[in-house]
N, C-alpha and C positions, 0 to 999 in steps of 0.2 A: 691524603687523609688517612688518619691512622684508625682502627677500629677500637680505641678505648669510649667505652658506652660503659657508664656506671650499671651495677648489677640490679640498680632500684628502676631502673631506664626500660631495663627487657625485665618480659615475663618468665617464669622458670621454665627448664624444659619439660614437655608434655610426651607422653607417650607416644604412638599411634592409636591410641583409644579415645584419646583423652584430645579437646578441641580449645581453641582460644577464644577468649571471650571479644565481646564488641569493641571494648576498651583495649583487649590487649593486641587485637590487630591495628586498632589506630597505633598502639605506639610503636608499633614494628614496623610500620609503613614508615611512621615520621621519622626513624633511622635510618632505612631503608630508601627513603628519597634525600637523608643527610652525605648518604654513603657515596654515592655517583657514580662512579666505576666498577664495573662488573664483579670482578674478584672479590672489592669489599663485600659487595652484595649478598655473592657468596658463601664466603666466608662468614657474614652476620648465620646467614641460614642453617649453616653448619652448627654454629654454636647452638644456636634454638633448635638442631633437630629437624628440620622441616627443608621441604626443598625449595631452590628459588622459582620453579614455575608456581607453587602456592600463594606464593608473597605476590609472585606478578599477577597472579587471578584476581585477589585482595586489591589492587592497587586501580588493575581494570572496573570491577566490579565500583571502587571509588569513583573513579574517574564516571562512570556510567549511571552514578546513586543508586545502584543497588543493592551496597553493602551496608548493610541494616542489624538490628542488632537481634537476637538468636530469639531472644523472646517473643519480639512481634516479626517473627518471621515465620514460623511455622504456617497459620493459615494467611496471612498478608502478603507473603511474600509469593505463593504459591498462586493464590488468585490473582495478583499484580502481573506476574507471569503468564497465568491464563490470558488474563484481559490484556495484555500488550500481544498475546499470540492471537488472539481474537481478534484487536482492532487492527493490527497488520493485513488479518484475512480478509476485514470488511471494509478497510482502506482498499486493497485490491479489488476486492468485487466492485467498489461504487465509481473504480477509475473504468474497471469494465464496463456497467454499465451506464456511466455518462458516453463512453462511446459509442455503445449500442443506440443510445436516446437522442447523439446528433445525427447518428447513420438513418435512426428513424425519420425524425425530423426533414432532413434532407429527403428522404423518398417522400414524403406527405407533399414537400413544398413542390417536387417535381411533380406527381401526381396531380396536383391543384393547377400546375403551368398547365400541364399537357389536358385535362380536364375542360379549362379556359378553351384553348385551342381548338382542341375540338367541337366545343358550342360554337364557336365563334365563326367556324367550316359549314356546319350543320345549317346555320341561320343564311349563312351566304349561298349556300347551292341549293336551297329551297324552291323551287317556281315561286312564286306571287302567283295566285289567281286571279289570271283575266278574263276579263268575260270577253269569250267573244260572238261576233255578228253570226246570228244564225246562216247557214248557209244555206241557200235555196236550192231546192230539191232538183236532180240531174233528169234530166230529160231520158224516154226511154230509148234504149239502144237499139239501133236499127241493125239488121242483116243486110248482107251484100245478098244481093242476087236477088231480092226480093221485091 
């Protein structure tokens, strides 16, 4: 594939000041996924100024939907950020403590075995109270020699 892209196709070249808009990285991608082979790849980046790990950030950030356009990204995109670093955190924490919760669980349920068990000890080595026959009184003790 030859690199002929009409000049209405790419946007102009941009400073290092100067940034591309929502629009103009979609169409730098769609040539950029036209192109295939590295060099062209390249070589398009060249023309526009810019390097190809940018394009590749652009294309990941696509691939991911995060590449959103400039306007609602200031605070949107910042908090979406936040909140995907947040629910990461408290996805973790809630895997933790569901483990903690069956670790608990499991001691309670051993707890109540051994609990069982041991009432169950307790009731069996009990005496029963029997009554028993009074015993009649021992005669007095005698002395030798007496």
């Amino acid at each position: 594939m030859d690199l002929d892209i009409e000049a209405a196709e790419l946007p102009h070249q941009v400073t290092p000041k100067q940034r591309f808009s929502y629009d103009e990285k979609i169409r730098i991608l769609q040539v950029w996924d036209r192109a295939g082979e590295p060099g062209l790849k390249t070589a398009l980046c060249h023309r526009l100024g810019i390097r190809p790990a940018t394009v590749a950030g652009w294309a990941k950030r696509r691939r991911e939907g995060t590449l959103i356009r400039r306007e609602a990204k200031h605070r949107s995109a910042v908090v979406q950020r936040d909140q995907a670093a947040q629910l990461k955190l408290l996805a973790k924490e809630n895997d933790t403590l569901r483990r903690e919760l069956a670790r608990a669980e499991g001691a309670v349920d051993a707890l109540g075995k051994a609990s069982e068990l041991l009432t169950a000890l307790a009731k069996s080595s009990k005496p029963t109270p029997q009554r028993m026959a009074p015993t009649p009184p021992l005669p007095p003790l005698r002395r030798r020699g007496k």
